[in-house]
N, C-alpha and C positions, 0 to 999 in steps of 0.2 A: 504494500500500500504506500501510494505516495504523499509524504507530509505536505501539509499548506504552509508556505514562508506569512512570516507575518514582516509587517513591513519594518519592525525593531529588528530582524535577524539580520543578519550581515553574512553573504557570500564571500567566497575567493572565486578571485577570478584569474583565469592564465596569463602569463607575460606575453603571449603575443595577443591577446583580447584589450590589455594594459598600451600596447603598444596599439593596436588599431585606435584606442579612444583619444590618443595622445595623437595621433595623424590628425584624427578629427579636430582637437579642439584649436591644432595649430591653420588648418584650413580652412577654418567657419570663418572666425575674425576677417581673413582676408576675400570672403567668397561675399560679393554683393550683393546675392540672395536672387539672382536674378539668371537664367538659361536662355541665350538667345536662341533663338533657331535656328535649327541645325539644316545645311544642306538633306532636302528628301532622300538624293540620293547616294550611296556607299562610293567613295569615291577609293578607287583600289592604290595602294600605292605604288603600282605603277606607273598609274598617270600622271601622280604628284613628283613622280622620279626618286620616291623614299626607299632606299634601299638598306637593307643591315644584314650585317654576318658578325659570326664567331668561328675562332677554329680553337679547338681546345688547347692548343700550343701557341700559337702567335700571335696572337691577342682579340679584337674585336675592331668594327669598324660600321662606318654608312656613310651614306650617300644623297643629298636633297639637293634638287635645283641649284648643280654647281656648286656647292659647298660640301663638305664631305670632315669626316675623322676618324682618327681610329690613333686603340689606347694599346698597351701591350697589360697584361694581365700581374695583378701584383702577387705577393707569394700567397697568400689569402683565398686567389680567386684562380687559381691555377686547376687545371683537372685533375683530378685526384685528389683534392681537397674539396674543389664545387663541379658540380655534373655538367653537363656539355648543354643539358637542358637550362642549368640556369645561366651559364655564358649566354648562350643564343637569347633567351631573355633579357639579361643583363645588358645586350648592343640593344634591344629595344626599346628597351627605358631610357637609355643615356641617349637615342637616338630623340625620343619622346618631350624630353627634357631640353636635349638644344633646341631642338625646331619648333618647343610648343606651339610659340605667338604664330607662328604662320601656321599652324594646320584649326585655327579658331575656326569654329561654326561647322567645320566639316566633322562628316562620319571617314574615319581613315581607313580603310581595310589593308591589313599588316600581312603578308606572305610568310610565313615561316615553314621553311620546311621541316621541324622537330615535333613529330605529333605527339608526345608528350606534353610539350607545349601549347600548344592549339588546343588538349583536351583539356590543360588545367585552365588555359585562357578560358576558353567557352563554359566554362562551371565557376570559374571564379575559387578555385579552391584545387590543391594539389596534396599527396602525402608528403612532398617532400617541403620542410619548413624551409629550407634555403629558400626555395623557388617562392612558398608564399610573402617572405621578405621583401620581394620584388614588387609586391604588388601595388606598393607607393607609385603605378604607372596609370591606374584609376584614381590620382589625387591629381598627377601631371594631367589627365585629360578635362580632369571638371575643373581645374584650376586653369586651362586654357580653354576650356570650352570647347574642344571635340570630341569624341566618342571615336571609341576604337573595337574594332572586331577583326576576329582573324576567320576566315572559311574552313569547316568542317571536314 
């Protein structure tokens, strides 16, 4: 049988739940409260010329309308320490990140070939806690105002 919480009881709650509230409260403040409208349509990023890769040895990289970079991986973020899944994440957040202001109002559709990736994307949730770490890439999009999907 399951007990009723009364509202004097006090929970625990996990350090990455601790950690999402703490994204929150740092991106309310700066969020105007306001979602302008978004392009109807998914605009894929290949039309935008958004491109990212990772190689689990050489480091990370992408590509936008003539601008481009790419990092080499520190001892931290190296394979064998983090999966190849969250590198390939990792260039999409950092990609996410430089270019927000230009990708406003749009829906982006992100190409990844790591279907690991793609399934934790599309659910929003992964077993691996590295990879949900990354997920500060749904703060980069509502905090520039795009929306992002990657195809199933």
């Amino acid at each position: 049988m399951v007990q009723q919480m009364k509202l004097h009881h006090h929970i625990r709650i996990t350090a990455d739940a601790r950690e999402d509230l703490a994204r929150w409260e740092r991106f309310l403040p700066e969020w105007n409260g306001v979602a302008m409208f978004l392009d109807p349509d998914w605009t894929s990023a290949n039309t935008l010329n958004l491109f990212t890769d990772a190689s689990g040895t050489s480091g990370y990289g992408a590509y936008f309308n003539g601008s481009w970079f790419r990092g080499s991986w520190l001892p931290h973020q190296q394979l064998g320490v983090r999966s190849i899944q969250w590198q390939e994440l990792f260039a999409i957040v950092a990609a996410a990140k430089a270019w927000g202001p230009s990708l406003a109002k749009r829906c982006v559709r992100f190409h990844c070939d790591n279907q690991a990736i793609v399934y934790a994307w599309s659910g929003q949730s992964s077993k691996d806690v590295a990879i949900m770490k990354l997920r500060e890439l749904f703060f980069t999009a509502a905090n520039h105002n795009f929306s992002v999907h990657t195809p199933g």
